[in-house]
N, C-alpha and C positions, 0 to 999 in steps of 0.2 A: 204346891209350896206350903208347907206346913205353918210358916210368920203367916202367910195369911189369914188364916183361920182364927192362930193366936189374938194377930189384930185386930180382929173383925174386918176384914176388906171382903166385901160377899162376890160373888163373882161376877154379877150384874155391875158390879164398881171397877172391878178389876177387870169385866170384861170393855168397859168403855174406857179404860184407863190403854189396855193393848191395844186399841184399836189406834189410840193416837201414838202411842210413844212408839209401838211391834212388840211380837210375843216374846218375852226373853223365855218361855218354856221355865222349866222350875230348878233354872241355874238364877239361884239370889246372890252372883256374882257377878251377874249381867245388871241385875236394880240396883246394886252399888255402885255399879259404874255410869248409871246416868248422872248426866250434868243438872246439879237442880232445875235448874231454868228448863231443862226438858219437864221434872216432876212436876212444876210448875202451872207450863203450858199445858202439861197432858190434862192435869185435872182441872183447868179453867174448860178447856176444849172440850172435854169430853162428855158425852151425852148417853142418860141410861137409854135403857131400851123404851121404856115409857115415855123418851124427849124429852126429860128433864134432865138440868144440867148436876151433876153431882153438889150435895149442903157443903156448908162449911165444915159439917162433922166427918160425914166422909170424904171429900178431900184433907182432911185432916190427916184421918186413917192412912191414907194414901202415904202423905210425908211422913207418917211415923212408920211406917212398912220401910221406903227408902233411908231413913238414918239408921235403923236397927238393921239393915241389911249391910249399910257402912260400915257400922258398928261391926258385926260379928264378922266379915269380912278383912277388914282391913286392921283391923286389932287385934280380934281374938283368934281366928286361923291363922293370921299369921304369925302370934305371938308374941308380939310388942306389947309395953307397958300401960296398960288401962288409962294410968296418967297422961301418956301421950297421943291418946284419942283425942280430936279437936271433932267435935260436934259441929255440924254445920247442919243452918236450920233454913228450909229451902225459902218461907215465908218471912224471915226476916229483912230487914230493910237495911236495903245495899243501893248505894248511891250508884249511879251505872253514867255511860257519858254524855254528857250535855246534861247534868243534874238530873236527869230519868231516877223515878224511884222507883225499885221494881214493885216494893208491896203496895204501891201507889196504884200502878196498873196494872196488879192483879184483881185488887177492888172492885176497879172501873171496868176489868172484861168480865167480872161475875157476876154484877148488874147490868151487863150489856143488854139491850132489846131482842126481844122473840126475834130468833130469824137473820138476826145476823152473824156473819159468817167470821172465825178469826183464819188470820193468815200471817202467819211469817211475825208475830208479835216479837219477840226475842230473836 
């Protein structure tokens, strides 16, 4: 997939990034169609190959790969009004129910301790 490159997402990122979310292959109409809260969990989850958990910077990378894939997706192939693109930013803070905040406990799962496991967070 070519966004990746652009982005910088190396494949060391990208390759622990498919291991949680599956391979969408280099249809970047399969990464528009994940649900933030998948891009989310992926890159909390996900671990390079070295065991370390993906930086702020590249999971970063990560989100701006899925909104640019929105983006040219959902706007620009299909041909609607630029103006009518609504950006949705997967790290922004969305009250969820019972006052759960999610960029709250994204935080809190990417300081979590060596060794512990996530499961079924979202």
């Amino acid at each position: 997939m070519i966004l990746r490159g652009f982005l910088h997402v190396g494949d060391d990122v990208w390759g622990a990034i498919i291991h949680q979310a599956g391979d969408p292959g280099p249809h970047i109409r399969v990464v528009a169609a994940l649900p933030p809260q998948v891009v989310v969990q992926s890159s909390v989850s996900a671990t390079l190959p070295n065991g370390d958990n993906l930086t702020a910077v590249q999971a970063t990378h990560v989100g701006l790969l899925w909104r640019t894939a929105r983006h040219i997706m959902v706007h620009i192939w299909a041909g609607l009004p630029e103006a009518d693109f609504v950006d949705v930013d997967p790290w922004a803070v969305v009250s969820g129910e019972g006052g759960a905040n999610r960029l709250e406990l994204t935080i809190k799962l990417m300081v979590r301790p060596a060794g512990d496991k996530l499961k079924n967070v979202f």
